[in-house]
KETIFI-28002 format. One record per atom (N, C-alpha, C): residue number from 0; residue in three letters; chain; atom name; y, x, z. Coordinates in steps of 0.2 Angstrom, whole numbers, plus 5000, padded with zeros to 4 digits. Example, Ala and Ser with C-alpha at 12.3 -4.5 7.8 and 13.67 -1.06 7.14 Angstrom:
! KETIFI-28002
0_ALA_A_N_4972_5066_5039 .
0_ALA_A_CA_4978_5062_5039 .
0_ALA_A_C_4984_5066_5039 .
1_SER_A_N_4989_5064_5035 .
1_SER_A_CA_4995_5068_5036 .
1_SER_A_C_5000_5064_5039 .
! end
This chain:
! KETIFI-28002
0_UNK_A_N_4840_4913_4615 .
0_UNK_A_CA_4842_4918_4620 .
0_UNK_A_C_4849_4920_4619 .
1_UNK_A_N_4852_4919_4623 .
1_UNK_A_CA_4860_4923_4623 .
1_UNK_A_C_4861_4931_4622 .
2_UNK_A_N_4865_4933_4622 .
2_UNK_A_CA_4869_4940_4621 .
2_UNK_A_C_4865_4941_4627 .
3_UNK_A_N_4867_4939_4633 .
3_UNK_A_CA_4867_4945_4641 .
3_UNK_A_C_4860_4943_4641 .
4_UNK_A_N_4857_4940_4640 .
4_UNK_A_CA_4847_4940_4641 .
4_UNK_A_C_4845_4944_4638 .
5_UNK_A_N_4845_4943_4630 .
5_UNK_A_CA_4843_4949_4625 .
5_UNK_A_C_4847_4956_4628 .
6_UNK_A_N_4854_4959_4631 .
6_UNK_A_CA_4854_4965_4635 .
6_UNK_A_C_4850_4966_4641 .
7_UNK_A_N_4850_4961_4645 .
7_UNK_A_CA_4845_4961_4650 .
7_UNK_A_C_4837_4966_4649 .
8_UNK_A_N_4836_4961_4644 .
8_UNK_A_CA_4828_4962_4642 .
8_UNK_A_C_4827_4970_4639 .
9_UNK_A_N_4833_4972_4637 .
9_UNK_A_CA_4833_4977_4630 .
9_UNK_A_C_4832_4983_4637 .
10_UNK_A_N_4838_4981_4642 .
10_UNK_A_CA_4838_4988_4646 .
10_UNK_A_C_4830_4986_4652 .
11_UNK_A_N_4830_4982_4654 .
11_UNK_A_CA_4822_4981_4655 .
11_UNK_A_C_4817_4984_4652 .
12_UNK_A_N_4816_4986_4645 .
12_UNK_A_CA_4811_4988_4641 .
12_UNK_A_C_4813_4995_4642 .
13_UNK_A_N_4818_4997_4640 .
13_UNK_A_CA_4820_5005_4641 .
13_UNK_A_C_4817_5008_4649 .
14_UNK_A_N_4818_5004_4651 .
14_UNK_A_CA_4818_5007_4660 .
14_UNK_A_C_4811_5007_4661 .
15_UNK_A_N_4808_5003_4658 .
15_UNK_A_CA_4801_5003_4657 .
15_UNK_A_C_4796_5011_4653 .
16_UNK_A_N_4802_5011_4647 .
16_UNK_A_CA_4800_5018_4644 .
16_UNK_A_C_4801_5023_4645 .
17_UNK_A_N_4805_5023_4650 .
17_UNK_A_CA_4808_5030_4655 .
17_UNK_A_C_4807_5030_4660 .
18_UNK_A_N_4802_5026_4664 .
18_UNK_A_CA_4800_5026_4669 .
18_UNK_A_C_4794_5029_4671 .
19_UNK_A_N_4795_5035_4677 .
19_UNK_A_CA_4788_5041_4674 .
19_UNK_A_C_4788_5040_4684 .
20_UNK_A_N_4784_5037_4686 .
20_UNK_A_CA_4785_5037_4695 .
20_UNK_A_C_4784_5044_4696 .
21_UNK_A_N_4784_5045_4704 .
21_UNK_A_CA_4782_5051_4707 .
21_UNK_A_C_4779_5048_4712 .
22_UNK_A_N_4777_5055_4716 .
22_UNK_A_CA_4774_5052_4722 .
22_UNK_A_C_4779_5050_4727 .
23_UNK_A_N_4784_5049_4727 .
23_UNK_A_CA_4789_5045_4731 .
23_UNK_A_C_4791_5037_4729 .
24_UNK_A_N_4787_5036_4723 .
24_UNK_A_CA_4790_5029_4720 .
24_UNK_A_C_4783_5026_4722 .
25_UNK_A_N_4783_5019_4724 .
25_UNK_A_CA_4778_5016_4720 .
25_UNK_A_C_4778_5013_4713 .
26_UNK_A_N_4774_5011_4709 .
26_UNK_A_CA_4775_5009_4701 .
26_UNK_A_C_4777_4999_4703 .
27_UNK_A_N_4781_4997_4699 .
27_UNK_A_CA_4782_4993_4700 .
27_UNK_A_C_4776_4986_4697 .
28_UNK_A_N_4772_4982_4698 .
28_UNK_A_CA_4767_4979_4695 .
28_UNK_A_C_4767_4979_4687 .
29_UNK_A_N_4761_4980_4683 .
29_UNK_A_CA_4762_4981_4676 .
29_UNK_A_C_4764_4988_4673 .
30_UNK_A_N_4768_4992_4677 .
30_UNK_A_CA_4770_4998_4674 .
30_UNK_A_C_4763_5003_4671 .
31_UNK_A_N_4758_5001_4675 .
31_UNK_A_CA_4751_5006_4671 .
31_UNK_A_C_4746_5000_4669 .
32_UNK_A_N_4748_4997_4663 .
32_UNK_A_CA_4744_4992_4662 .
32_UNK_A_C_4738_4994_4658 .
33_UNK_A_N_4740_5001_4654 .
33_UNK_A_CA_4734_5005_4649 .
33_UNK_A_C_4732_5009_4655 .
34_UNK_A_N_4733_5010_4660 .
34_UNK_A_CA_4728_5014_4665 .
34_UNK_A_C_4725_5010_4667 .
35_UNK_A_N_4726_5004_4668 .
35_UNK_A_CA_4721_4998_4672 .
35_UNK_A_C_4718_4996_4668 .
36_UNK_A_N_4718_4995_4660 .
36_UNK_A_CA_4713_4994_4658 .
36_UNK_A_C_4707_4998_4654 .
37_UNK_A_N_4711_5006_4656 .
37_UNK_A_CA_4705_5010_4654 .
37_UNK_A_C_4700_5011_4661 .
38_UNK_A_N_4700_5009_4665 .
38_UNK_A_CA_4698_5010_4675 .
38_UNK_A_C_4694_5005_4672 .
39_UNK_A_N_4695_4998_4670 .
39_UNK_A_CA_4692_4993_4668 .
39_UNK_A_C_4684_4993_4664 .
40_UNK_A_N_4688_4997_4659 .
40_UNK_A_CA_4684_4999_4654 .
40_UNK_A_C_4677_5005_4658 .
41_UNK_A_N_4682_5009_4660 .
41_UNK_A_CA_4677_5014_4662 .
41_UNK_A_C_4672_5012_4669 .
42_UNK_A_N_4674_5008_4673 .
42_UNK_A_CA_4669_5002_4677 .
42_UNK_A_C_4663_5000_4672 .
43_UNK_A_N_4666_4997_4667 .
43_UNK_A_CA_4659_4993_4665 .
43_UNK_A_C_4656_4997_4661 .
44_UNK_A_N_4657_5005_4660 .
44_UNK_A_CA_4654_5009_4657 .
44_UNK_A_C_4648_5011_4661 .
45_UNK_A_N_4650_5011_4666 .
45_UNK_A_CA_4644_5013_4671 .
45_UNK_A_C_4644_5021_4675 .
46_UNK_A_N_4637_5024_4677 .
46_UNK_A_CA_4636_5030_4675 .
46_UNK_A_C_4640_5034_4671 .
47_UNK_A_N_4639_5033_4664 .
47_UNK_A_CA_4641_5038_4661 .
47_UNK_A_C_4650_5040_4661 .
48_UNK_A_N_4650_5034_4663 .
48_UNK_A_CA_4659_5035_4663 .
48_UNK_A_C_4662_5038_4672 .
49_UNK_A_N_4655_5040_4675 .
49_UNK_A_CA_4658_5040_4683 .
49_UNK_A_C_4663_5047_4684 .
50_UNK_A_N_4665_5052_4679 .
50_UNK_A_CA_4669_5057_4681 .
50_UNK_A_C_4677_5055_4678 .
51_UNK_A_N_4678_5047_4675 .
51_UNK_A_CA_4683_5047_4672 .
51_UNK_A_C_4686_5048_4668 .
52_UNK_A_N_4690_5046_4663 .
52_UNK_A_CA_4691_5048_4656 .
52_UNK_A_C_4699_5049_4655 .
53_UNK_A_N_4701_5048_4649 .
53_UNK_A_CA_4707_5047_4646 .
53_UNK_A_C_4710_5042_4638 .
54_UNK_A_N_4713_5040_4640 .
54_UNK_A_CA_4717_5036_4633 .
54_UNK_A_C_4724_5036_4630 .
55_UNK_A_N_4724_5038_4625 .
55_UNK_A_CA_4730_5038_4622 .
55_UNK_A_C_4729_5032_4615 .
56_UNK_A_N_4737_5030_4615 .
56_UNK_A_CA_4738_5025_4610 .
56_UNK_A_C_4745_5025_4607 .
57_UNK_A_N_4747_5022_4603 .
57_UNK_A_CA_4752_5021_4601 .
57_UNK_A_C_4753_5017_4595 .
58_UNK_A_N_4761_5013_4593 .
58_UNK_A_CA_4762_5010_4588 .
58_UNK_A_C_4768_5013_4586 .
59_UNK_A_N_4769_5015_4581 .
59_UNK_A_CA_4772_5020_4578 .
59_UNK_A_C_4776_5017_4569 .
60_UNK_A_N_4782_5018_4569 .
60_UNK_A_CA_4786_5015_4562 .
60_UNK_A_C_4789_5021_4562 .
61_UNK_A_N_4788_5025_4557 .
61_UNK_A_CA_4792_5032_4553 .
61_UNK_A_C_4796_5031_4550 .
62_UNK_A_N_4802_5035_4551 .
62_UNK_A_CA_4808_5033_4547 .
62_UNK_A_C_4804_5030_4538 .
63_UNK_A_N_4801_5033_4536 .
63_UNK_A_CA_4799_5031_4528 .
63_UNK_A_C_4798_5024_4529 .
64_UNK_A_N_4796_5021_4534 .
64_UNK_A_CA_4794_5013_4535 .
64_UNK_A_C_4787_5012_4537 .
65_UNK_A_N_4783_5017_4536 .
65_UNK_A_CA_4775_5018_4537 .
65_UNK_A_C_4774_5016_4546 .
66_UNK_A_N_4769_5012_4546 .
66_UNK_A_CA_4767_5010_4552 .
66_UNK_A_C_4762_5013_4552 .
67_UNK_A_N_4759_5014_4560 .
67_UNK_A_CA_4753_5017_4562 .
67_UNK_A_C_4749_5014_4569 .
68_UNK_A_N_4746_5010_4571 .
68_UNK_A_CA_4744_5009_4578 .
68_UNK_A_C_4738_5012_4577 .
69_UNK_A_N_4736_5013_4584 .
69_UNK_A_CA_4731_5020_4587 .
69_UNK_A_C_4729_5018_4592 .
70_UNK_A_N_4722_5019_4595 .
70_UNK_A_CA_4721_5022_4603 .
70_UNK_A_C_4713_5026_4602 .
71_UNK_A_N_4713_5029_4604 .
71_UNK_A_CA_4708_5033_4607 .
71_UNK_A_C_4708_5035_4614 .
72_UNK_A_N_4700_5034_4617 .
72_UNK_A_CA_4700_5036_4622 .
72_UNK_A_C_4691_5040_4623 .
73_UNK_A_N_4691_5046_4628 .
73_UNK_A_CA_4688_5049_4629 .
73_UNK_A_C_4684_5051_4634 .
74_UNK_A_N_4677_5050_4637 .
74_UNK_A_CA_4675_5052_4642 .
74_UNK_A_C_4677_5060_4646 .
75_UNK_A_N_4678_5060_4652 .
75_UNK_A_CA_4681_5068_4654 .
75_UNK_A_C_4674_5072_4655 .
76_UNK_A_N_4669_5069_4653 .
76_UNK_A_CA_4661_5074_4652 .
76_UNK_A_C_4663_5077_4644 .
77_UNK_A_N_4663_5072_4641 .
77_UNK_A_CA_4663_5076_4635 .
77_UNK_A_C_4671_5083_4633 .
78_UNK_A_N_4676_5079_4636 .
78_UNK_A_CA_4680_5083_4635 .
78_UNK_A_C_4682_5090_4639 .
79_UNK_A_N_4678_5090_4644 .
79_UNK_A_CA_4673_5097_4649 .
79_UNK_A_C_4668_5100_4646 .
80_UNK_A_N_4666_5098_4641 .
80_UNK_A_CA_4658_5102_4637 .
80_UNK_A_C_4660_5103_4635 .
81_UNK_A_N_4654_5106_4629 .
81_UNK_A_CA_4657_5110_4623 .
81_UNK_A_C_4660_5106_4618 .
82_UNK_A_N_4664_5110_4612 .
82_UNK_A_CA_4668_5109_4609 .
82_UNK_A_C_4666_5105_4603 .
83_UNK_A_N_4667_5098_4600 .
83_UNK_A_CA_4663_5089_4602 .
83_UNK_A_C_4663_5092_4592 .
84_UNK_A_N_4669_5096_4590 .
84_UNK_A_CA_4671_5099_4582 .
84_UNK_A_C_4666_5103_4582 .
85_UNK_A_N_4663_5108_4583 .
85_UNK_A_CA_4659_5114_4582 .
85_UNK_A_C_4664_5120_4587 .
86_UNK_A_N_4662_5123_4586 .
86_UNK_A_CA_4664_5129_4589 .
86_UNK_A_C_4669_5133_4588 .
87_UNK_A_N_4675_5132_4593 .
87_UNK_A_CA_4683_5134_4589 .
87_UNK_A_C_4687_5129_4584 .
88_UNK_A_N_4683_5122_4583 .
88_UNK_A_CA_4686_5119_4580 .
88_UNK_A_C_4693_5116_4584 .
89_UNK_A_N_4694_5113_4589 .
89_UNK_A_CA_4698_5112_4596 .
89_UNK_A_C_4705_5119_4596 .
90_UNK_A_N_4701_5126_4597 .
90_UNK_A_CA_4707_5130_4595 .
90_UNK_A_C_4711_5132_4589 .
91_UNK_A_N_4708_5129_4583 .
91_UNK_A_CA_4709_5131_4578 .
91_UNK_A_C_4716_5126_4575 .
92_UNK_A_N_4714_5118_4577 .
92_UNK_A_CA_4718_5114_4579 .
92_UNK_A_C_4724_5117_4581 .
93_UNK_A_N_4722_5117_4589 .
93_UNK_A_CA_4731_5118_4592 .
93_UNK_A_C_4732_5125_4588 .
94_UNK_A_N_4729_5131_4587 .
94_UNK_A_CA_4734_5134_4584 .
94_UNK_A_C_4737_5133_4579 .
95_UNK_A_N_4734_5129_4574 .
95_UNK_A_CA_4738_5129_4570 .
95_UNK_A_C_4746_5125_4572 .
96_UNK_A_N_4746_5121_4577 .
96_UNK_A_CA_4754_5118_4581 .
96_UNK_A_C_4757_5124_4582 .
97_UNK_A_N_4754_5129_4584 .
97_UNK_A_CA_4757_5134_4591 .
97_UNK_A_C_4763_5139_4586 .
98_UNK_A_N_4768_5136_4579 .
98_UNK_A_CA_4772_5140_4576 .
98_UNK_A_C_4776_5138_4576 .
99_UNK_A_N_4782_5136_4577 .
99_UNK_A_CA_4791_5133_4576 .
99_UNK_A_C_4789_5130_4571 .
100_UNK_A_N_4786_5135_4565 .
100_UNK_A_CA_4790_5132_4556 .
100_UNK_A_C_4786_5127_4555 .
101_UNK_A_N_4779_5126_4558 .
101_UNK_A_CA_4773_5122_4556 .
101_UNK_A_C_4776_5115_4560 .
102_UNK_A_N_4777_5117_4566 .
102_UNK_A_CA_4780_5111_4572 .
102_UNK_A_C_4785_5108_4567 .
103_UNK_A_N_4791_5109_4565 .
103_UNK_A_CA_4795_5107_4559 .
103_UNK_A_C_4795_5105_4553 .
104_UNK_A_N_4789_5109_4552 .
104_UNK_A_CA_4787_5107_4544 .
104_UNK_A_C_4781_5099_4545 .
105_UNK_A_N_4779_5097_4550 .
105_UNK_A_CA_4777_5092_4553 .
105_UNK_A_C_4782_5086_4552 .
106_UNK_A_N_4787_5086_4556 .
106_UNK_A_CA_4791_5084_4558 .
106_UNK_A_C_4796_5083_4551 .
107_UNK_A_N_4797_5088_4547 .
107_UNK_A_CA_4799_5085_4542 .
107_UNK_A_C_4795_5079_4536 .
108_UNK_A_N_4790_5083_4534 .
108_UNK_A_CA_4785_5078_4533 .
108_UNK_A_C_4785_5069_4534 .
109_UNK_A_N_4783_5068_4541 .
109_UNK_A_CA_4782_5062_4544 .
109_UNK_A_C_4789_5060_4543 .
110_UNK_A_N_4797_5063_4541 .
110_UNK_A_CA_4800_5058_4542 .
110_UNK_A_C_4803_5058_4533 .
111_UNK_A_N_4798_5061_4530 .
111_UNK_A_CA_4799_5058_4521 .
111_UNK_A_C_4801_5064_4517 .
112_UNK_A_N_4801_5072_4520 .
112_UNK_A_CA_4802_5075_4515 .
112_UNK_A_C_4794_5077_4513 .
113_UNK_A_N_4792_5077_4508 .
113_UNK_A_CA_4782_5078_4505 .
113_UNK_A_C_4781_5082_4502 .
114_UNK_A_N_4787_5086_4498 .
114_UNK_A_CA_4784_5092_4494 .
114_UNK_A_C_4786_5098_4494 .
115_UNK_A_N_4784_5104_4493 .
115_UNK_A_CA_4785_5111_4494 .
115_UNK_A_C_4792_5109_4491 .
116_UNK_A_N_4795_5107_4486 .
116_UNK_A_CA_4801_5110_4483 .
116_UNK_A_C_4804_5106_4486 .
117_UNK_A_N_4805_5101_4492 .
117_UNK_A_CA_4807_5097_4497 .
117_UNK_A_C_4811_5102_4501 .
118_UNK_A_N_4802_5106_4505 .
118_UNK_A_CA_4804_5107_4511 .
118_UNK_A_C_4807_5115_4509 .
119_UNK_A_N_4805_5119_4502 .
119_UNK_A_CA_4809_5121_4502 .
119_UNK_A_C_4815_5124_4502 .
120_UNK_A_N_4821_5115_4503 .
120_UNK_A_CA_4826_5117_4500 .
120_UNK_A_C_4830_5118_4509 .
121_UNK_A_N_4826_5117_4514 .
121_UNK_A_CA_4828_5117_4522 .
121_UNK_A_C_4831_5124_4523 .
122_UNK_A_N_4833_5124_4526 .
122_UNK_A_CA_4838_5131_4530 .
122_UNK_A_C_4832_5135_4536 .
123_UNK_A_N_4828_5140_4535 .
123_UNK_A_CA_4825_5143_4543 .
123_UNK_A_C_4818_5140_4541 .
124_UNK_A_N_4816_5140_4537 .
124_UNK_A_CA_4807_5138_4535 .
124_UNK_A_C_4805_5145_4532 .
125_UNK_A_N_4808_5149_4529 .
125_UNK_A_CA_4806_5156_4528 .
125_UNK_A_C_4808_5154_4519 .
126_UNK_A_N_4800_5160_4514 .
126_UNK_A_CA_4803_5158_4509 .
126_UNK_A_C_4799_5153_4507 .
127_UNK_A_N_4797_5153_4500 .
127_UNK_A_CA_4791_5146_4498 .
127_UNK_A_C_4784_5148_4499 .
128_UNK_A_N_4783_5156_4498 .
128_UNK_A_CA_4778_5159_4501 .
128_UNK_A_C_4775_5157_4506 .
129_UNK_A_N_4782_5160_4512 .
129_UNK_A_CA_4778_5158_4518 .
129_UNK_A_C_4778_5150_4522 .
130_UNK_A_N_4779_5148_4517 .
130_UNK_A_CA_4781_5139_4518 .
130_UNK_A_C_4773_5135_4516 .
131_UNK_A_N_4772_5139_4509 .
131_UNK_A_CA_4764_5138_4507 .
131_UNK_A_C_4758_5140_4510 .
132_UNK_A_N_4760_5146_4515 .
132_UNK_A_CA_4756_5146_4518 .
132_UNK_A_C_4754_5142_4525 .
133_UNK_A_N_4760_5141_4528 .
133_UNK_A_CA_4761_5137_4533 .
133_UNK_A_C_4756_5129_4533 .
134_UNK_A_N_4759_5125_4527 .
134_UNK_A_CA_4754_5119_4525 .
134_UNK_A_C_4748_5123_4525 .
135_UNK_A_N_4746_5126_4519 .
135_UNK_A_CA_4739_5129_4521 .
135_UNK_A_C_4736_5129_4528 .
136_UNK_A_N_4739_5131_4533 .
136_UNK_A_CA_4736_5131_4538 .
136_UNK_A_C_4736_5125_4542 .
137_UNK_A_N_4740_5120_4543 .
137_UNK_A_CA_4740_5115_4544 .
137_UNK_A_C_4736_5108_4540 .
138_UNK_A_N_4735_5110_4533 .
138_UNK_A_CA_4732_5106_4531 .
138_UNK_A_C_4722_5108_4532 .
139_UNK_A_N_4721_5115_4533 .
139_UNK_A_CA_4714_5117_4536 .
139_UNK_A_C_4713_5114_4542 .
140_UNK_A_N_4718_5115_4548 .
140_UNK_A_CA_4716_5111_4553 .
140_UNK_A_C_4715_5103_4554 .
141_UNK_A_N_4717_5099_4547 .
141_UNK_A_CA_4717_5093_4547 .
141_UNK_A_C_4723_5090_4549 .
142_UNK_A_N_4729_5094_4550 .
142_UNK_A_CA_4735_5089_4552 .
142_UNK_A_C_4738_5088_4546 .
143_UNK_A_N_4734_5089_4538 .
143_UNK_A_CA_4740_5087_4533 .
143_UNK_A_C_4735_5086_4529 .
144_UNK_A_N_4736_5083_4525 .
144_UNK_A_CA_4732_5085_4518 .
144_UNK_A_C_4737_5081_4512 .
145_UNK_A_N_4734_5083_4507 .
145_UNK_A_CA_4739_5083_4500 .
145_UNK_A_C_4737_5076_4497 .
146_UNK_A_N_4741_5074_4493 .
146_UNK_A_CA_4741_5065_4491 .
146_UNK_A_C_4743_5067_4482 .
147_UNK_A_N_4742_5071_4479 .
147_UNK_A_CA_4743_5074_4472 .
147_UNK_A_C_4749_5075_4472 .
148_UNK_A_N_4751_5080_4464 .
148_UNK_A_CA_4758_5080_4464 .
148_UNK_A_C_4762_5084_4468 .
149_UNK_A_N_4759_5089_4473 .
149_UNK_A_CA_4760_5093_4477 .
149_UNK_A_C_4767_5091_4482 .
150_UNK_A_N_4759_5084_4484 .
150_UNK_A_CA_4763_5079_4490 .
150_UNK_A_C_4761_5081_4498 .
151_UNK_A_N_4764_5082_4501 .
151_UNK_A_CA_4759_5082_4507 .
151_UNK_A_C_4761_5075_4513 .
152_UNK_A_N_4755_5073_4517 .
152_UNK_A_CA_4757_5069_4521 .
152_UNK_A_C_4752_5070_4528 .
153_UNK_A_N_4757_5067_4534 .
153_UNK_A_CA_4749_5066_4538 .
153_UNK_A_C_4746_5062_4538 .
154_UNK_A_N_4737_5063_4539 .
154_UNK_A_CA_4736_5056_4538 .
154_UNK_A_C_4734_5052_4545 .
155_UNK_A_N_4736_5046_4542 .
155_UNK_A_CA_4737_5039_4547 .
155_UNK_A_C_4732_5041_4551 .
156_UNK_A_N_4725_5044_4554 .
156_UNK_A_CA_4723_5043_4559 .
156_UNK_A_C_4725_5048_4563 .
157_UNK_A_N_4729_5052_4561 .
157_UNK_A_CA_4731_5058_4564 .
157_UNK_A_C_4740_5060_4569 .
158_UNK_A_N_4743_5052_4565 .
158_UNK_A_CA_4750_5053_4567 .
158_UNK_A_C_4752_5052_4572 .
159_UNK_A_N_4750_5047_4576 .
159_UNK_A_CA_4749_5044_4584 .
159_UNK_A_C_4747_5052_4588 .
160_UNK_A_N_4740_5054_4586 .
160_UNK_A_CA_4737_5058_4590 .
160_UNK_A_C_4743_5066_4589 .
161_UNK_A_N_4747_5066_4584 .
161_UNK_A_CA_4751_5073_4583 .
161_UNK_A_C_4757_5070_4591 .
162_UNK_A_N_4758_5065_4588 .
162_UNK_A_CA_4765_5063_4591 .
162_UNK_A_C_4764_5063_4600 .
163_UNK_A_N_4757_5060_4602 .
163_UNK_A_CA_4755_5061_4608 .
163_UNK_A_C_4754_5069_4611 .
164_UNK_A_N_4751_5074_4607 .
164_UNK_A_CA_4752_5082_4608 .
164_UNK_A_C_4759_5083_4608 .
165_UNK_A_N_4765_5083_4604 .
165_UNK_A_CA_4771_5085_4605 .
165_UNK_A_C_4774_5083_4612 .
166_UNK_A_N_4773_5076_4615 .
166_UNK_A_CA_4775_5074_4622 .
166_UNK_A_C_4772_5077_4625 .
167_UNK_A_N_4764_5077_4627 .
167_UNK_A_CA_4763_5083_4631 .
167_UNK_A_C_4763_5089_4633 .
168_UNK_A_N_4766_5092_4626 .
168_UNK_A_CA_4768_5100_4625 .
168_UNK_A_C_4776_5099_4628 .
169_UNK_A_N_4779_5094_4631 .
169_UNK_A_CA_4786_5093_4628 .
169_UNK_A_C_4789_5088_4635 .
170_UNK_A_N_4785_5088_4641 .
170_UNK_A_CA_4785_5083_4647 .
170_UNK_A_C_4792_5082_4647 .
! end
């Protein structure tokens, strides 16, 4: 494949990834190939799939080099009832996102700083106090947990589903 194919292809795949229709566009063939096959899916579910659901997925390389593919999908009954964690677990979740220093302390994290004296050394995280606390909190909701060493990271089944919430907090 030549120089101008491989640009060809490359601004193809972009316009693909920036390609968000409206109700004025039609989608062009292929562009919801993961909606067509969760319709798919939820057809040969039957009944219990009749209100519809949702999927997310992703394949994911971190600056660190760590790879992560994911998908999860969800019936829209279950995600309408009660809360599938126990009760508050679901808000306790998103609250713990709902703070600038936590959003960035994430964010640091996932792209290779892992330990308090790391994220310490960052400008606008507060002191180390309120930095310890912050993981605390993040790590009870399950978006962190500690690897020894007073390492933190997120773990793998978690990072697709983080990065999928920021896009939708983030249209």
């Amino acid at each position: 494949m030549d120089l101008e194919e491989r640009v060809t292809a490359l601004e193809r795949r972009l316009a693909a990834l920036e390609h968000t229709p409206s109700a004025a566009t039609s989608p062009a063939e292929g562009d919801f190939w993961a909606l067509e096959g969760l319709k798919q899916q939820l057809a040969s579910a039957g009944e219990a799939a009749a209100d519809g659901g949702v999927l997310f997925t992703g394949a994911v390389r971190l600056p660190t080099g760590e790879r992560y593919e994911w998908q999860y999908g969800a019936l829209t009954a279950g995600l309408l009832g009660e809360d599938a964690g126990g009760p508050g677990r679901t808000a306790e979740s998103l609250a713990a996102l709902g703070h600038a220093v936590r959003l960035r302390l994430l964010r640091e994290i996932l792209g290779g700083r892992r330990t308090a004296a790391e994220l310490a050394e960052l400008e606008g995280l507060g002191t180390t106090g309120q930095i310890y606390h912050h993981l605390r909190q993040l790590t009870g909701a399950g978006w962190l947990h500690t690897t020894g060493r007073g390492r933190y990271e997120v773990p793998g089944g978690r990072v697709v589903p983080l990065l999928v919430v920021l896009t939708a907090a983030c249209p």
